[in-house]
MOPAC internal coordinates of N, CA, C and O (Angstrom, degrees):
PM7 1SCF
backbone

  N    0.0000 0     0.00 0     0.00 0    0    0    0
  C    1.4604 1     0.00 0     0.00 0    1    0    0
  C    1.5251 1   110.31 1     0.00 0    2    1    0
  O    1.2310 1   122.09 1   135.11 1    3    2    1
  N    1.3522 1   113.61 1   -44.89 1    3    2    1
  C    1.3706 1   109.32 1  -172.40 1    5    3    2
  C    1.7144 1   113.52 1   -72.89 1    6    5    3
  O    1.2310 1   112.89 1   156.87 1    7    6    5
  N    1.2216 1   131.03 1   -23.13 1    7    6    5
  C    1.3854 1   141.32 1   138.65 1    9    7    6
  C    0.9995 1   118.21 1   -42.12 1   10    9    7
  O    1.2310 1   104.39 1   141.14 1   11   10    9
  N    1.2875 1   146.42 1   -38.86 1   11   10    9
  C    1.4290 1   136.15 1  -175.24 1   13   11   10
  C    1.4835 1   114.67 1   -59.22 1   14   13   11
  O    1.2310 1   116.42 1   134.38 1   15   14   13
  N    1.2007 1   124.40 1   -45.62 1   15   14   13
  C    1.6073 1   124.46 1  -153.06 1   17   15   14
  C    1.9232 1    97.06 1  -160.89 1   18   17   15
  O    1.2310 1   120.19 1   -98.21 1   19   18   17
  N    1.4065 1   117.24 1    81.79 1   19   18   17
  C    1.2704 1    99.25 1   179.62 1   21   19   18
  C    1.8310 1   107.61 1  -110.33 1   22   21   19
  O    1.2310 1   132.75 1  -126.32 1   23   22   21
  N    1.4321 1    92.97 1    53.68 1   23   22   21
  C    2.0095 1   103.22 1   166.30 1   25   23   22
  C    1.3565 1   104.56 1  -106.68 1   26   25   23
  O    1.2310 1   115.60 1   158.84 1   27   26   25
  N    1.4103 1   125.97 1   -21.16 1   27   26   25
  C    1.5998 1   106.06 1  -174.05 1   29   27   26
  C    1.8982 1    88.28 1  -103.26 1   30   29   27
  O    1.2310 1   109.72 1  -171.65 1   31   30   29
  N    1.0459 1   136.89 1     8.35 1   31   30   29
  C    1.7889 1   128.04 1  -176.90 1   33   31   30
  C    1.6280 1    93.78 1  -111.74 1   34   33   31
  O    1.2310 1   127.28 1   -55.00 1   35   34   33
  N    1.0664 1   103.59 1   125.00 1   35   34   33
  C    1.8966 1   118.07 1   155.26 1   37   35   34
  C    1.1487 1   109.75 1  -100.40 1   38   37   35
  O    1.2310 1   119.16 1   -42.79 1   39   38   37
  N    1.0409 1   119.20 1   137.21 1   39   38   37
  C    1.5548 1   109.47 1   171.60 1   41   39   38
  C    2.0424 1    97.23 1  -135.42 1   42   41   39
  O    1.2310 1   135.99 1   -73.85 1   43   42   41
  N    1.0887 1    86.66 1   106.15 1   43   42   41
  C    1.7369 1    88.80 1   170.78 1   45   43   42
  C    1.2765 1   104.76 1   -89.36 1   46   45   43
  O    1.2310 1   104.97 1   -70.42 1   47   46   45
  N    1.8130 1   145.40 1   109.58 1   47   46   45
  C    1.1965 1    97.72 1  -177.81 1   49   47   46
  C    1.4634 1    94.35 1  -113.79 1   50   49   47
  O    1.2310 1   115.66 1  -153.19 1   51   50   49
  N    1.3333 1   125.85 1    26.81 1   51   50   49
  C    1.3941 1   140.43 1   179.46 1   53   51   50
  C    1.3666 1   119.35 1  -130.72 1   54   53   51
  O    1.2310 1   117.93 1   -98.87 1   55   54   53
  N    1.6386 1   121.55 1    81.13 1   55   54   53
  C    1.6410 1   112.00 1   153.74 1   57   55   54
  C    1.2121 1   115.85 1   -80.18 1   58   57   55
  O    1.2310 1   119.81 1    -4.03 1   59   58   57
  N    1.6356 1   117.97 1   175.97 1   59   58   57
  C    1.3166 1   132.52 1  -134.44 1   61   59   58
  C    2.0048 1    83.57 1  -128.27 1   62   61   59
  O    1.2310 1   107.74 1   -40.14 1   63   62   61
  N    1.0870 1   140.49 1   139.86 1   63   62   61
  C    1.6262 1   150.30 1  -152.33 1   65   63   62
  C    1.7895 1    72.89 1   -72.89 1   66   65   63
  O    1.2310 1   121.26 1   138.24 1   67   66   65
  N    1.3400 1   115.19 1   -41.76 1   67   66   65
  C    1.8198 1    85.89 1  -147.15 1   69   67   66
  C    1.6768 1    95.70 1   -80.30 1   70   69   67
  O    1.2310 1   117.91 1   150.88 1   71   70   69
  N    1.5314 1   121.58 1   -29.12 1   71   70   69
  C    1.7179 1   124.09 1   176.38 1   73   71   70
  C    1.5032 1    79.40 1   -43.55 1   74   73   71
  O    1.2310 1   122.70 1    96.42 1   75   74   73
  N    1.5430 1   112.44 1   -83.58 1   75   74   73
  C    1.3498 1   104.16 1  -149.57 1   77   75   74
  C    1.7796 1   122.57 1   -45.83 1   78   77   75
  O    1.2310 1   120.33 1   155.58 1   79   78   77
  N    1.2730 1   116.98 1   -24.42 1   79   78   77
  C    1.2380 1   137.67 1  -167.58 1   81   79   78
  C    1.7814 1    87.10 1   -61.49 1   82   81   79
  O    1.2310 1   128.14 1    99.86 1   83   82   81
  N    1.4722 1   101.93 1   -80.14 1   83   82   81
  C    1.6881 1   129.37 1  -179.69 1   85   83   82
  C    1.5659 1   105.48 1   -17.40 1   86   85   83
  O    1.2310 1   134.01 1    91.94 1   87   86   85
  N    1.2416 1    90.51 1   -88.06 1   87   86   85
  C    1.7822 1    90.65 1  -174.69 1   89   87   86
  C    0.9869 1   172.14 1   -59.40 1   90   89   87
  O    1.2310 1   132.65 1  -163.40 1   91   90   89
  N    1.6948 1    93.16 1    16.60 1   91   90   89
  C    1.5528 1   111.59 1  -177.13 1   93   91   90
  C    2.1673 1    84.46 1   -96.27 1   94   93   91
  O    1.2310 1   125.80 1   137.90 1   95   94   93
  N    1.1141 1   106.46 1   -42.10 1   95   94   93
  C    1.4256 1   128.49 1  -178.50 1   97   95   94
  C    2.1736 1   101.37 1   -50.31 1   98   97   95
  O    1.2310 1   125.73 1   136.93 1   99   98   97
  N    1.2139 1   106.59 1   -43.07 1   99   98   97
  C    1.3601 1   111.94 1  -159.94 1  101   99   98
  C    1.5624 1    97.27 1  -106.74 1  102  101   99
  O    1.2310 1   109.07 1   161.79 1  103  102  101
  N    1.3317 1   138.08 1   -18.21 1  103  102  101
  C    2.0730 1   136.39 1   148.61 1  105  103  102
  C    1.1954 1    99.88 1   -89.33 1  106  105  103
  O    1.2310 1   101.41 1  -173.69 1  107  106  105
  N    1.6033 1   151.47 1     6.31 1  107  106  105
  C    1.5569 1   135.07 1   131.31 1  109  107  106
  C    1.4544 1   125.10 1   -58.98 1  110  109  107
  O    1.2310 1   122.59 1   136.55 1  111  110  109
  N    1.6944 1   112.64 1   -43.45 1  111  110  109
  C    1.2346 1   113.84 1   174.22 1  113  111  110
  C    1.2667 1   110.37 1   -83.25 1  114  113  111
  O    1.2310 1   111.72 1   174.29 1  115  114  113
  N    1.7199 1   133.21 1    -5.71 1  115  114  113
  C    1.1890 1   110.27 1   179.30 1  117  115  114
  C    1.2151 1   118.91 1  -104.70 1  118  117  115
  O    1.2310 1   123.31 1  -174.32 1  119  118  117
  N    1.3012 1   111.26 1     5.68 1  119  118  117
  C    1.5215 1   149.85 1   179.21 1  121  119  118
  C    2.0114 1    95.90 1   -76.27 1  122  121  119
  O    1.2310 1   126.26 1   102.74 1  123  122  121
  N    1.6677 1   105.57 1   -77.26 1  123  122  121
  C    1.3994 1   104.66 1  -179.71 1  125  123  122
  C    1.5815 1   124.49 1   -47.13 1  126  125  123
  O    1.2310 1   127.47 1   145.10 1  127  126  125
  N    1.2364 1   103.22 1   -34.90 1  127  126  125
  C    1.3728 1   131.96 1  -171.66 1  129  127  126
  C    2.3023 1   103.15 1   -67.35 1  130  129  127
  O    1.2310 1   129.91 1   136.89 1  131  130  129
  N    1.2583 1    98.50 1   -43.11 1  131  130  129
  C    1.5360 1   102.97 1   174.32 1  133  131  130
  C    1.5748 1   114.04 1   -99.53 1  134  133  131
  O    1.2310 1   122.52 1  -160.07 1  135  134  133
  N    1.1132 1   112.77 1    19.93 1  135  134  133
  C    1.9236 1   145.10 1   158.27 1  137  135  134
  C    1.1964 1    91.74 1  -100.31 1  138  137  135
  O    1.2310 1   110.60 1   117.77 1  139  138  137
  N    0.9102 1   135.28 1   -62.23 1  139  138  137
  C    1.7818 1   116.31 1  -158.79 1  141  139  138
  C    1.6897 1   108.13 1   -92.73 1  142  141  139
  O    1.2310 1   113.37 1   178.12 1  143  142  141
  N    1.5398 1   130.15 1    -1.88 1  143  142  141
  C    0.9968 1   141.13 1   144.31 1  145  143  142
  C    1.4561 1   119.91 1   -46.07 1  146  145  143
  O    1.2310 1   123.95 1   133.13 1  147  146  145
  N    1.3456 1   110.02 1   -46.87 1  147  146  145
  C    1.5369 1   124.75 1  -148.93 1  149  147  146
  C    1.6842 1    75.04 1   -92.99 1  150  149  147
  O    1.2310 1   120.38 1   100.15 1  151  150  149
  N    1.2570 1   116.88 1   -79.85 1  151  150  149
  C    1.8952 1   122.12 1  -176.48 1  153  151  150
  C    1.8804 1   106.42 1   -12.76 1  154  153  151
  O    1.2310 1   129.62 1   123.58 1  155  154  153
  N    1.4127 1    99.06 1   -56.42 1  155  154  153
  C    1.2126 1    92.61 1  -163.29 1  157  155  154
  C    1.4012 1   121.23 1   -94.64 1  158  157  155
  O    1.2310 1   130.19 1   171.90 1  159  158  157
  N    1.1332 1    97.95 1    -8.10 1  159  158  157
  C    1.9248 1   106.38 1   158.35 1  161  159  158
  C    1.5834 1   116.99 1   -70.71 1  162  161  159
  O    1.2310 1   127.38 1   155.40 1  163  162  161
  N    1.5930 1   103.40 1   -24.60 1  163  162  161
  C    1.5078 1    94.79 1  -174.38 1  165  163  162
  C    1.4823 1   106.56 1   -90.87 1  166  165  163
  O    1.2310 1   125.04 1   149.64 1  167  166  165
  N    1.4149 1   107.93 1   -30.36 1  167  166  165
  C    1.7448 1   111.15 1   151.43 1  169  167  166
  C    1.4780 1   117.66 1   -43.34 1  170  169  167
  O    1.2310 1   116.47 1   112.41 1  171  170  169
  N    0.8110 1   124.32 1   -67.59 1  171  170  169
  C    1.3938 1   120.37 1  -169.70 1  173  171  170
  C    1.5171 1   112.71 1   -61.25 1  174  173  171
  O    1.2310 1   119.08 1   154.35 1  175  174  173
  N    1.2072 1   119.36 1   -25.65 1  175  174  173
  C    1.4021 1   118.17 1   162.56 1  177  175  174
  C    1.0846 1   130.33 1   -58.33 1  178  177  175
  O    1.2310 1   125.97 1   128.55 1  179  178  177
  N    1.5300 1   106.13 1   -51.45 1  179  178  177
  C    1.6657 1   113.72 1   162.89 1  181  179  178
  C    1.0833 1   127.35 1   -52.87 1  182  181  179
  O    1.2310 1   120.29 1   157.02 1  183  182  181
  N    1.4695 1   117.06 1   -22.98 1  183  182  181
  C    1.2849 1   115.07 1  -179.09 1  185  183  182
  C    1.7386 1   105.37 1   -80.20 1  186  185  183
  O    1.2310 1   129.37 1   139.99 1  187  186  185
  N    1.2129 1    99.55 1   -40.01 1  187  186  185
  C    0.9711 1    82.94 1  -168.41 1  189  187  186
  C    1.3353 1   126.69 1   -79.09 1  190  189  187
  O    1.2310 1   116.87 1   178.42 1  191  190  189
  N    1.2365 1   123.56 1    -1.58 1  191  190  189
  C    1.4374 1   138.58 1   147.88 1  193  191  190
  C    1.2592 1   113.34 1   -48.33 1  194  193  191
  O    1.2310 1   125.98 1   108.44 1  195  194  193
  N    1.6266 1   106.11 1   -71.56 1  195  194  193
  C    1.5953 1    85.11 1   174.36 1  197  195  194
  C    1.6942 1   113.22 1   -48.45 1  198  197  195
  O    1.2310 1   116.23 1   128.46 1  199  198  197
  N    1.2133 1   124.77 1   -51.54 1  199  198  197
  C    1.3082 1    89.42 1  -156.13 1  201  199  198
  C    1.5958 1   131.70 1   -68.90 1  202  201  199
  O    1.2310 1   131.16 1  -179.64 1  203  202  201
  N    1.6291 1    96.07 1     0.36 1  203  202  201
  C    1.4721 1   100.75 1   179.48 1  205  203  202
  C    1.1445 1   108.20 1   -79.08 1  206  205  203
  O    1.2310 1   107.21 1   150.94 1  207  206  205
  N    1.3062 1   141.43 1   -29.06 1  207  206  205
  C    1.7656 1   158.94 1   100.75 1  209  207  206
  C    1.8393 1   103.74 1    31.87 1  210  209  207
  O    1.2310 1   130.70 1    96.93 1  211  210  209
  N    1.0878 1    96.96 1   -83.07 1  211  210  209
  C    1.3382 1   126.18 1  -177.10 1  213  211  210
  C    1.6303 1   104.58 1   -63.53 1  214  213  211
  O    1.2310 1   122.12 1   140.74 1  215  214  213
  N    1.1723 1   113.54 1   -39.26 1  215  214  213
  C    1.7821 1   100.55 1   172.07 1  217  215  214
  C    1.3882 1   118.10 1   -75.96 1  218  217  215
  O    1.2310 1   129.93 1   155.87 1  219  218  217
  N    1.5629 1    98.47 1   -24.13 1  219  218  217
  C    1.8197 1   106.39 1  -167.14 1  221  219  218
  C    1.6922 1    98.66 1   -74.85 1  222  221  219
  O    1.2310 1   120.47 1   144.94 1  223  222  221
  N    1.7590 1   116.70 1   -35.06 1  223  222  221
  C    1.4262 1    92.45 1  -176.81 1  225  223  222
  C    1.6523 1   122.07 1   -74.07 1  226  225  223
  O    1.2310 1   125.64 1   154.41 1  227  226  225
  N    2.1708 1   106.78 1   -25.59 1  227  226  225
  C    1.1835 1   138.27 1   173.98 1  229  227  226
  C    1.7289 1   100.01 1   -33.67 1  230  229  227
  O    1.2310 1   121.67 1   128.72 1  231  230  229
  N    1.4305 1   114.42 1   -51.28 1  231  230  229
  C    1.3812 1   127.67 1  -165.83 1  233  231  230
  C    1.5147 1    87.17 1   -75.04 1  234  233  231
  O    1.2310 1   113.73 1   104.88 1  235  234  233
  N    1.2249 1   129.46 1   -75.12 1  235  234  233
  C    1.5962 1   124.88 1  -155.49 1  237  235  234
  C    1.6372 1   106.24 1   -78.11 1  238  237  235
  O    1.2310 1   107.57 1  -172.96 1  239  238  237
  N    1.2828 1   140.79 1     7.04 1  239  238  237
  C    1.2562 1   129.90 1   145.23 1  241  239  238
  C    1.4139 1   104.38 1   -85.84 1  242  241  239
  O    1.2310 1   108.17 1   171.87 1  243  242  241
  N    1.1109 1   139.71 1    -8.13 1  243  242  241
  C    1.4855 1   130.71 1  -166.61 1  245  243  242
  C    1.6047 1    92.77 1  -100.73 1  246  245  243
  O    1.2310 1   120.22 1   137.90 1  247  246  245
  N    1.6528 1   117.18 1   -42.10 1  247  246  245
  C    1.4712 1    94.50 1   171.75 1  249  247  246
  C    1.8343 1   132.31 1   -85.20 1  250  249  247
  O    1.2310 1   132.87 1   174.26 1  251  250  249
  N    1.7455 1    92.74 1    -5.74 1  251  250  249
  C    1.4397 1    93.53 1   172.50 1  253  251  250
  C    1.7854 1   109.12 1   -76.99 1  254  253  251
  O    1.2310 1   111.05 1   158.67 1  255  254  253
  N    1.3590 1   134.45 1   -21.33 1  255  254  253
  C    1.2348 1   124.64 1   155.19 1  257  255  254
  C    1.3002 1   136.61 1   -71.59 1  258  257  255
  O    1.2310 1   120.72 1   153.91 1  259  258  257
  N    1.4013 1   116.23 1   -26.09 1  259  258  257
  C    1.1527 1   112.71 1   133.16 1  261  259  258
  C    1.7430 1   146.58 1   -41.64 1  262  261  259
  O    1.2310 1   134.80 1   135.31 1  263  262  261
  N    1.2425 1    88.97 1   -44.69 1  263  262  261
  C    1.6227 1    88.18 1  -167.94 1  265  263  262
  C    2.1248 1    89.23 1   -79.87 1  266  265  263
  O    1.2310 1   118.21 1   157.86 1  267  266  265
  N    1.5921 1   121.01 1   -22.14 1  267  266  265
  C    1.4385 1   118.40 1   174.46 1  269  267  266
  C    1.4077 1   106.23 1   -58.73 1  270  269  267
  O    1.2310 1   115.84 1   131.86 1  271  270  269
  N    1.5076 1   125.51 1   -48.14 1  271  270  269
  C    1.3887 1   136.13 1  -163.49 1  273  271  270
  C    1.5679 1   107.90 1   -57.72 1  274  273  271
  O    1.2310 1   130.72 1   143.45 1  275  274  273
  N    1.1408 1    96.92 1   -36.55 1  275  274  273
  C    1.9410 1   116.32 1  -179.99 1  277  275  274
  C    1.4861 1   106.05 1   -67.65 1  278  277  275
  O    1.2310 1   131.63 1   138.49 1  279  278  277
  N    1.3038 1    95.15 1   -41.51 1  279  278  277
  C    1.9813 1   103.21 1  -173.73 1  281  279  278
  C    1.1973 1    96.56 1   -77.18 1  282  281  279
  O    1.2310 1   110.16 1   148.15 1  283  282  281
  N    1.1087 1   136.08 1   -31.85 1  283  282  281
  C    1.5369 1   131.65 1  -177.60 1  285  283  282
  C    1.5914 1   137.90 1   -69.73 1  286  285  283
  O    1.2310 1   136.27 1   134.88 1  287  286  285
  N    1.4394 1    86.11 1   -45.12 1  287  286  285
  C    1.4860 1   112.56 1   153.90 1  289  287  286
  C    2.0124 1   120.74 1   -76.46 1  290  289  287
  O    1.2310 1   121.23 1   146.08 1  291  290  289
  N    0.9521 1   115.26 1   -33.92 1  291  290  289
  C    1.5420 1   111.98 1   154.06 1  293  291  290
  C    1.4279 1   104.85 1   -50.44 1  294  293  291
  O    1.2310 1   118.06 1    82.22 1  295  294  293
  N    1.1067 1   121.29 1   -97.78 1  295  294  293
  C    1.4595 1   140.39 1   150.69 1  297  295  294
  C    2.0335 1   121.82 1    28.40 1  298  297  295
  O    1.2310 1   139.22 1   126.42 1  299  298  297
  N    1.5121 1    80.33 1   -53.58 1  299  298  297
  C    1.4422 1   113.10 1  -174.59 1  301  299  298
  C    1.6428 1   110.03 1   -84.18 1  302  301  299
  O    1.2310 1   124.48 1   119.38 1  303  302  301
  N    1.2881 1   109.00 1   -60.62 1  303  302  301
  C    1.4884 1   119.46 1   159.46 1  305  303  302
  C    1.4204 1   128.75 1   -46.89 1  306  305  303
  O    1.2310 1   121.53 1   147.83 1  307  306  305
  N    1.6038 1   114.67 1   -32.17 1  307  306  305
  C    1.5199 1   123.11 1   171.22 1  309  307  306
  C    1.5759 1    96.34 1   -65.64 1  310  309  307
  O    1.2310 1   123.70 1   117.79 1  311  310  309
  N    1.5650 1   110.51 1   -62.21 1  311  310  309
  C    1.6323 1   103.09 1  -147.85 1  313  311  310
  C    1.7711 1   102.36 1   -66.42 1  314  313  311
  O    1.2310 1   124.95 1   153.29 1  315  314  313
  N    1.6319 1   108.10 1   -26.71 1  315  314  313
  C    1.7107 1    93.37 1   171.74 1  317  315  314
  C    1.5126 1   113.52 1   -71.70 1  318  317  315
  O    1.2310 1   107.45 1   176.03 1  319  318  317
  N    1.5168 1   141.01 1    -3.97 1  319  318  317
  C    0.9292 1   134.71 1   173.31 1  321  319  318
  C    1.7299 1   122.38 1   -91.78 1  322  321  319
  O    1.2310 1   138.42 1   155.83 1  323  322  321
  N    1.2693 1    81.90 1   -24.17 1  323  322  321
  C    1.5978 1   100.81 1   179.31 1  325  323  322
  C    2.1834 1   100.43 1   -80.02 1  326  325  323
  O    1.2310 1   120.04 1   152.82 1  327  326  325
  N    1.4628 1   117.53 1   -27.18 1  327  326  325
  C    1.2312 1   115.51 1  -160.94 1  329  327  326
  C    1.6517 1    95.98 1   -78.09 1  330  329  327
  O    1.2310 1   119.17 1   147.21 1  331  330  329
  N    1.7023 1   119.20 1   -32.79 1  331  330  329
  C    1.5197 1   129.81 1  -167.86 1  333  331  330
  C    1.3152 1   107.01 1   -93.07 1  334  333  331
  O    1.2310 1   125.48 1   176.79 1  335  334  333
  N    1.5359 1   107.09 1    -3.21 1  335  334  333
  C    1.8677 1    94.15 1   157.48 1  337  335  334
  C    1.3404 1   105.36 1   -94.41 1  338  337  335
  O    1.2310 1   120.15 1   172.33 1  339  338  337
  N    1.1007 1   117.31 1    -7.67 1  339  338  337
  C    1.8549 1   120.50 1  -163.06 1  341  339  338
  C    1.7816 1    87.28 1  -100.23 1  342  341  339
  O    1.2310 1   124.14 1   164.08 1  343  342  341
  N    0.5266 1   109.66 1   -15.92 1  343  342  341
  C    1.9128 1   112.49 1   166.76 1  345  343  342
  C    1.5277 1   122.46 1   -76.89 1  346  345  343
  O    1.2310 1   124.78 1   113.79 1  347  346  345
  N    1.6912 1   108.43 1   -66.21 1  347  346  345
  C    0.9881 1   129.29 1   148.95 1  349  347  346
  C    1.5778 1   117.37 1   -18.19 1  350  349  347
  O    1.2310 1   130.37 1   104.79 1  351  350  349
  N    1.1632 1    97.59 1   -75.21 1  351  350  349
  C    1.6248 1   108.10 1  -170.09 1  353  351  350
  C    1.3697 1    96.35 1   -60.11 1  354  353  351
  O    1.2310 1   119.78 1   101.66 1  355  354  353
  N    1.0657 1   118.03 1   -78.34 1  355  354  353
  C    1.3769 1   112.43 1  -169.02 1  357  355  354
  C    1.6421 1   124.41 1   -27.09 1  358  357  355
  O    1.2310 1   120.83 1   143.17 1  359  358  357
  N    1.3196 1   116.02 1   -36.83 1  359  358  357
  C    1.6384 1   136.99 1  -138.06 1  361  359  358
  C    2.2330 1    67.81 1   -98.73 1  362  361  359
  O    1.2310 1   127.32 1   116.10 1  363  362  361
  N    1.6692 1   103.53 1   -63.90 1  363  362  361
  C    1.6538 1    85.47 1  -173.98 1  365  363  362
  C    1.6524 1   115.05 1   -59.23 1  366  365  363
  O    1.2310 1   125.26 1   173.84 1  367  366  365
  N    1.2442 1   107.50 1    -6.16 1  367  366  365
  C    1.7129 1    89.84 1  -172.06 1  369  367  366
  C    1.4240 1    95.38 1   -91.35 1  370  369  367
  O    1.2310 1   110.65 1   161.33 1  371  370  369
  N    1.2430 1   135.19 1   -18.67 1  371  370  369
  C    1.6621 1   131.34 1   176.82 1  373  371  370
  C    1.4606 1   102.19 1   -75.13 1  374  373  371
  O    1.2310 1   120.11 1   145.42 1  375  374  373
  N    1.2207 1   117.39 1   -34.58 1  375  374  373
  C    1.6221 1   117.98 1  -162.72 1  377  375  374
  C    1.9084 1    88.57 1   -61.60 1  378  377  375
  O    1.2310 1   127.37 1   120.97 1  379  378  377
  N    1.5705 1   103.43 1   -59.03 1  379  378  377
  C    1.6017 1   113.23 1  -173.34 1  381  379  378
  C    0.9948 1   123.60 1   -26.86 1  382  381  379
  O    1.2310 1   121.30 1   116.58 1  383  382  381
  N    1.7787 1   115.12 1   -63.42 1  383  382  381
  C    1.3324 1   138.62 1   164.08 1  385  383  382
  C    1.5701 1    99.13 1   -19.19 1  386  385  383
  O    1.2310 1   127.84 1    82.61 1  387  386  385
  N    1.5493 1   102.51 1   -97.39 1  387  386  385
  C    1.8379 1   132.85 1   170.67 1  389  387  386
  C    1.6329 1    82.64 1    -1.91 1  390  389  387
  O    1.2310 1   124.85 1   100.55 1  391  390  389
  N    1.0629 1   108.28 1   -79.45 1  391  390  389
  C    1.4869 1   103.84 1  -146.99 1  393  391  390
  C    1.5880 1   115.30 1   -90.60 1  394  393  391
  O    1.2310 1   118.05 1  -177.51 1  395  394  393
  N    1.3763 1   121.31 1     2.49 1  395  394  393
  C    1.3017 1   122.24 1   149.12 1  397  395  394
  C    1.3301 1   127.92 1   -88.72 1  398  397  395
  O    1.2310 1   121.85 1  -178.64 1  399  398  397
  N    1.5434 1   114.06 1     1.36 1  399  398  397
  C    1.5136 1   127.48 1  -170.98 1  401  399  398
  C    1.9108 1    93.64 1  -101.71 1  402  401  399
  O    1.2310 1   135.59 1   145.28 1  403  402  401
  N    0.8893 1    87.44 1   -34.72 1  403  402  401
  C    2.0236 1    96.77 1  -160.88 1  405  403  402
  C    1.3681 1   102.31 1   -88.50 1  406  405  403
  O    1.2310 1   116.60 1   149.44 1  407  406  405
  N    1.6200 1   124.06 1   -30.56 1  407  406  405
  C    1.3399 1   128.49 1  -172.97 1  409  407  406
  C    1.6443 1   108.47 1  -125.30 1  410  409  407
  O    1.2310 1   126.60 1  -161.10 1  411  410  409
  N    1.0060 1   104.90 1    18.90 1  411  410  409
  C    1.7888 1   117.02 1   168.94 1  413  411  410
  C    1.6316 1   116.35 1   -63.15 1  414  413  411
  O    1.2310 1   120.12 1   135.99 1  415  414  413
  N    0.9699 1   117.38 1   -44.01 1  415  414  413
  C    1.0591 1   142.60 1   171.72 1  417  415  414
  C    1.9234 1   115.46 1   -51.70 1  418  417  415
  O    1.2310 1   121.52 1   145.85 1  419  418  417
  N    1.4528 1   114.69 1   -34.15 1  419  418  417
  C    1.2091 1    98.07 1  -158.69 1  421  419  418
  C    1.5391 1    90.57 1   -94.78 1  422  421  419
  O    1.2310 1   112.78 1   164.07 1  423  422  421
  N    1.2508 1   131.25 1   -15.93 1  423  422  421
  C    1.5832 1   124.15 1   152.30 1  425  423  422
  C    1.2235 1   122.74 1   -19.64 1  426  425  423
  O    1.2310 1   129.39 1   111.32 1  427  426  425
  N    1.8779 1    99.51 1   -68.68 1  427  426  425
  C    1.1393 1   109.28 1  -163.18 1  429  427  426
  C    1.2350 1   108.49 1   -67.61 1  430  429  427
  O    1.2310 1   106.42 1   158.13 1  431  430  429
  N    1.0369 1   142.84 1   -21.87 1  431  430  429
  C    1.6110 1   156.42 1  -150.77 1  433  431  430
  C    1.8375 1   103.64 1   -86.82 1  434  433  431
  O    1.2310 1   135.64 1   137.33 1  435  434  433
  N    1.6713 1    87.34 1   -42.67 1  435  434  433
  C    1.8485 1    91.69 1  -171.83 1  437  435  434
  C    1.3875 1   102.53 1   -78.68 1  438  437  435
  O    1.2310 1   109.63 1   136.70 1  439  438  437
  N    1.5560 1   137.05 1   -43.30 1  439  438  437
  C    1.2250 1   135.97 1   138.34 1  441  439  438
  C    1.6889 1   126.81 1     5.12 1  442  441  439
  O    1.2310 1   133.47 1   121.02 1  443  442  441
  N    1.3465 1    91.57 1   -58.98 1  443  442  441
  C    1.4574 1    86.87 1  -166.12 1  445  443  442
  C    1.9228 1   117.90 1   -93.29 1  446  445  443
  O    1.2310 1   136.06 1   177.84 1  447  446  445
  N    1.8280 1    86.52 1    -2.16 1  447  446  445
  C    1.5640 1    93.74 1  -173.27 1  449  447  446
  C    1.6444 1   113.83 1   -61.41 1  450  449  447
  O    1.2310 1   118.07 1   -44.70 1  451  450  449
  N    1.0610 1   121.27 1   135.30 1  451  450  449
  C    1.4990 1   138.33 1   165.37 1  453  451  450
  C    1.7668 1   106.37 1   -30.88 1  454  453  451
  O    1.2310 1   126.79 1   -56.88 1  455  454  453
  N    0.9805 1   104.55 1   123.12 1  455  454  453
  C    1.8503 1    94.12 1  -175.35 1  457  455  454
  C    1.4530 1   120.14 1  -154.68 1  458  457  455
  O    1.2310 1   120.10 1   180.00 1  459  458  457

């Protein structure tokens, strides 16, 4: 059997004190080394959660000032519409006066006519 095919059999049957020394030393660090692979992949995930986190509120404070900016400007547009009836009004209640002070008189006048 061992004649038939010796490309898939290795047979080391001789390491050298310092291999053997090495490699418990050199699959510890490559051991820690695929620990701190794994650490920082699961970091980077989190992050990046948060930051999809962090865009989703980015998005909904950007449209809650928006949708304020709209209220503001409504808001803004009422009270100047509301200020030119308060003008308005006023300007007709002086006109009223004017012309119930100046033409008050012709009431009284038809009042008193013979009839």
């Amino acid at each position: 059997d061992d004649h038939a095919c010796k490309f898939f059999k290795w047979l080391d049957t001789n390491t050298c004190t310092c291999g053997a020394a090495t490699t418990p030393i050199v699959l510890a660090k490559f051991r820690r080394l695929e620990h701190n692979v794994e650490v920082a992949n699961e970091e980077l995930k989190q992050a990046r959660a948060m930051g999809e986190v962090a865009l989703e509120w980015e998005q909904a404070a950007k449209r809650r000032a928006e949708r304020a900016k709209v209220v503001h400007k409504i808001s803004e547009e009422k009270a100047e519409k509301f200020k030119i009836a308060l003008v308005i009004s006023w300007v007709m209640f002086g006109v009223l006066i004017i012309l119930s002070t100046r033409f008050g008189g012709v009431r009284s006048r038809q009042r008193c006519l013979p009839g």
